[in-house]
N, C-alpha and C positions, 0 to 999 in steps of 0.2 A: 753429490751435486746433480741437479735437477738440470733436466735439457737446454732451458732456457736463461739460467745462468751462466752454462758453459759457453752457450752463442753470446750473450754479453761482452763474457770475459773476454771470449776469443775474437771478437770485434776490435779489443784495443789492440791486437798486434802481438805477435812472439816477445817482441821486449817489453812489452809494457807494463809487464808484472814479476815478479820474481819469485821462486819455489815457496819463500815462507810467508804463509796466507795471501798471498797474491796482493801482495802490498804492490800498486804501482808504483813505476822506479822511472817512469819516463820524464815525469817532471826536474830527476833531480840529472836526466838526461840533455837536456833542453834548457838548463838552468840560463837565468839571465840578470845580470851586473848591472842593480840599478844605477841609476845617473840623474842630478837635479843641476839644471842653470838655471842660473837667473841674472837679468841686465842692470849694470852699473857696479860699483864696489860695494854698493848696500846689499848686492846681490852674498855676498858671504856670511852677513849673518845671519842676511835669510836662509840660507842654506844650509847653516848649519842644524834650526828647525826642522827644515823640509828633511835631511839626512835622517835624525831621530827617529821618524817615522818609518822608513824606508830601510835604514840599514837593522831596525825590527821587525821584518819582513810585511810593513804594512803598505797601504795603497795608495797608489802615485797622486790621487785626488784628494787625499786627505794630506800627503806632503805638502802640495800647493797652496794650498788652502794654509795651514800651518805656517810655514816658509811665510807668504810676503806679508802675515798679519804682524810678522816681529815689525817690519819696515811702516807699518799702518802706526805700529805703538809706537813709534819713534817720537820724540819731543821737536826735535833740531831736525827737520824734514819735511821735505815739499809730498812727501804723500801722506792722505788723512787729516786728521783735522786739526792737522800743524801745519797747512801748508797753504801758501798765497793764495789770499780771496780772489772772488772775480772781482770787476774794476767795479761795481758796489758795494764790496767789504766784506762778502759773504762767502765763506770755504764752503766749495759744490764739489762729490764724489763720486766717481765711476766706474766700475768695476764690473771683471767679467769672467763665469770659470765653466769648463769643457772637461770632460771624461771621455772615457774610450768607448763608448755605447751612443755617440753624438747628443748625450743630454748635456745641454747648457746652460746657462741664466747668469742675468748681467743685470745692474741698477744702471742709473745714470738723474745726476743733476740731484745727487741724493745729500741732503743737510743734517747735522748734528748727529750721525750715528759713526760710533768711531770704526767700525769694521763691514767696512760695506765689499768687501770680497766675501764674509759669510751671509750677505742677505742676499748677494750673488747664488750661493749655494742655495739658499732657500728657496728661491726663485725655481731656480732649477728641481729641487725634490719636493715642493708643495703648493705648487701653483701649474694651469697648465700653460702658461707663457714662456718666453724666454728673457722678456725686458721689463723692468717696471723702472719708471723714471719718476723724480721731485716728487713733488706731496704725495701719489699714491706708493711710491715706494718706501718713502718715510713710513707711513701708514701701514703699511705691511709689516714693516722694520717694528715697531714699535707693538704690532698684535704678537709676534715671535717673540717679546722676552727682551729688545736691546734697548738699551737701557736712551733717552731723551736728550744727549750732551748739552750743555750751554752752548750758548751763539756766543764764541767771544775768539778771539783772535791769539793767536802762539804769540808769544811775545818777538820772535821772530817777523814774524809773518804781518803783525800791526805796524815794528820798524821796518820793513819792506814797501808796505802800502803805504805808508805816510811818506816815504820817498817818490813811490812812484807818482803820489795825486799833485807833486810839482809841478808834474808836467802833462801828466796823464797819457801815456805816450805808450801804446801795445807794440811791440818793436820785438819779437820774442828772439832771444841770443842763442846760439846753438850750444848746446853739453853743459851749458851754466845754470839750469834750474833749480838744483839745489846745493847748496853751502855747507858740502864737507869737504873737510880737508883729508888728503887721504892719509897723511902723518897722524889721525886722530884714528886711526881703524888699532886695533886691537896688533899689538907687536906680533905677535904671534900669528898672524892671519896673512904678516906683512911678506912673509919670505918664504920661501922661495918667487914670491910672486911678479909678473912682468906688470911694471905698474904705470901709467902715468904721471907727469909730477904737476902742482898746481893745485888747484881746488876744483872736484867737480861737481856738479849740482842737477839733480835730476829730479824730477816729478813723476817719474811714473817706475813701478817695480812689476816686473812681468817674467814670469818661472813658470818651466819647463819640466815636466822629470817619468822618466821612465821606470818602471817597480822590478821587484823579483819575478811577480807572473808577468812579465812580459806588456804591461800593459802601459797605455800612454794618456797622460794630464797635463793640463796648465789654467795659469791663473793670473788675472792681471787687472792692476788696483791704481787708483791715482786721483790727485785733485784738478788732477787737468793745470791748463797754460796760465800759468798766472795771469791775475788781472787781464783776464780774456771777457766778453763781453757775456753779459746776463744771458745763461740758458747754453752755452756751447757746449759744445757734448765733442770730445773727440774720438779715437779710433780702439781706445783702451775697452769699452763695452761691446763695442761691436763686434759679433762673432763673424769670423771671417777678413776682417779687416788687422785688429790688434790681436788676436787670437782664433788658433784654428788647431782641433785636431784629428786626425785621420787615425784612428789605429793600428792599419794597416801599413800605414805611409812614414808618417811621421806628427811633431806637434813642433807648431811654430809659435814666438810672439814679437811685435813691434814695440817698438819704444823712438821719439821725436814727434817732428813733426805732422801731431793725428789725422792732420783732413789731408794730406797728402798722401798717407798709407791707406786711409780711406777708399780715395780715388781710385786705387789699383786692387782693390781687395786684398791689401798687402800678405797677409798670414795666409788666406788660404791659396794664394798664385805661388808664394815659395812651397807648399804642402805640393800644389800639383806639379811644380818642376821636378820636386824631391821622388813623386811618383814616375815622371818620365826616364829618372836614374842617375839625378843629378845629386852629390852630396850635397850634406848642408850648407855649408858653405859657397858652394857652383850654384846653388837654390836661390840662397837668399843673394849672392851678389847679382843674378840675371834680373830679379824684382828691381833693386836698386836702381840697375844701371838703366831700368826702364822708366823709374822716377825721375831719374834725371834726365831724360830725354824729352818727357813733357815739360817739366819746369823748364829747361834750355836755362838762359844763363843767371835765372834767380833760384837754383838749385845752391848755390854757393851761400843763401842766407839760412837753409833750412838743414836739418840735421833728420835722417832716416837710419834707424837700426834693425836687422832681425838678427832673433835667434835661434835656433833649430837645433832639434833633433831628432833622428830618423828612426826606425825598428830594428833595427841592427844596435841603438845603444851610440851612432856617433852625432858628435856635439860638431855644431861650427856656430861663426857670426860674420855677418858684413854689414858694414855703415855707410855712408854718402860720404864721410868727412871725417878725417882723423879724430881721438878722442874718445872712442865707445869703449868701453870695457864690460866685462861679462864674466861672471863667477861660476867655474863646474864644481862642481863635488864629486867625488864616485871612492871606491873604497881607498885610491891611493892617498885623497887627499882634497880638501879644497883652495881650488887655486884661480886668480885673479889674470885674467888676459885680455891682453888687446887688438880688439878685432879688425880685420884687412878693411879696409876702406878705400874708395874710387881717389877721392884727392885731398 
């Protein structure tokens, strides 16, 4: 062994290597217990994607990534391109996804491409931006290889709209954006689980997840508010806002009401509480309770969710309003909970 091998070696530490060929052994010292959330009850079979990845010792940004595209492939679903048009009959997508190295990239008001969390990623590793919105990010979408969808409407989603042009009335409902029933999830997915009863209906899927090397992603996909006005973009693209993460700290995401998580820089103000030593749960509920302070007493029409998770591997959630639920995975199991809420 040559001098400056031996200074190497002995740079990692007494334990960092063991007698036979100095295999290091620190890692398996330091090992760390991946973990994938993800918000609402769709959040489970996205998870169970995102798991595959992860519990194969792979990386937290390809989990994410993986994970909410099942929720994009959905037929009967307000995310992707089954989900309520805006109020001139056209399904608009936004999406947005973050790795532990703060590279990001996000579409927005993107048409006919069914997986716009991967042109998200694209965005991210081959362009130098971080946002590409409607026609030029179709345009990009469409140089990569995905493939041009029909303009046509979920059979869903055309009965939805023919109801709404009755009256024409943008009134958005809190926890009700998408129409499943949760007696329709998978038996097996059902139990042990603490569930809500009722139907809930969400539009937007946004996961979280921590790897074996310790590192932290998320990813966050959506058609936005139904029948919301031509060109609205809300908080799901916006890094910082519907999605933030710190490696160091932790990785957050939002889901409700997007110009209102907006206003607060909602994902990265729970990252920084989480930084001043607050868990995830004391994180995301301080944001909340700050939402609600500005709205004052129209805070009771709109619905605010985050979800977190910190570098330590712990998960929480806080809402505005009863009704959030949010999927973990980790190796015991994945399991369906309902998160604390102000009222």
């Amino acid at each position: 062994m040559n001098r400056r091998k031996f200074i190497n070696l002995s740079s990692l530490g007494a334990t960092g290597f063991t007698i036979s060929g100095f295999i290091p052994s620190i890692a398996k010292n330091n090992s760390v217990n991946p973990i994938v959330v993800a918000t609402w009850d769709a959040g489970l079979a996205a998870n169970q994607a995102a798991w595959k990845v992860l519990n194969a010792g792979g990386k937290a940004l390809d989990a994410v990534e993986n994970g909410v595209m099942v929720t994009e492939d959905e037929i009967s679903c307000c995310v992707g391109l089954s989900g309520n048009p805006d109020r001139d009959g056209h399904v608009t997508l936004d999406a947005s996804i973050m790795d532990h190295e703060f590279n990001c990239g996000s579409v927005a008001f993107l048409e006919r491409i069914k997986h716009p969390i991967s042109v998200a990623r694209r965005v991210m590793e081959k362009t130098p931006h971080v946002m590409l919105v409607g026609e030029g990010a179709q345009q990009f979408a469409v140089s990569e290889g995905f493939k041009l969808e029909a303009d046509e409407l979920s059979k869903d989603a055309k009965s939805a709209y023919e109801n709404w042009l009755k009256k024409s009335e943008y009134k958005p409902v809190i926890n009700i954006e998408r129409k499943k029933a949760l007696s329709q999830l998978d038996p097996s997915l059902m139990a042990p689980h603490r569930l809500s009863n009722g139907e809930w209906n969400h539009d937007t899927i946004g996961m979280i997840a921590l790897d074996s090397f310790g590192n932290l992603s998320g990813s966050c996909t959506t058609s936005g508010a139904g029948f919301k006005m031509r060109g609205r973009v809300g908080d799901s693209p916006v890094i910082g806002a519907g999605l933030y993460v710190d490696n160091e700290v932790g990785a957050v995401v939002a889901t409700g009401q997007g110009e209102d998580v907006i206003r607060v820089a909602g994902a990265s103000a729970v990252v920084e509480h989480m930084r001043q030593g607050k868990s995830p749960v004391e994180a995301c509920k301080f944001v909340v309770e700050r939402i609600r302070r500005i709205k004052k007493e129209k805070a009771k029409d709109i619905q605010v969710c985050f979800i977190a998770i910190n570098k330590k591997g712990e998960a929480g959630a806080f809402s505005l309003h009863k009704g959030f639920n949010y999927a973990v995975q980790t190796k015991d199991g994945n399991i369906l909970h309902e998160s604390s809420f102000l009222d």
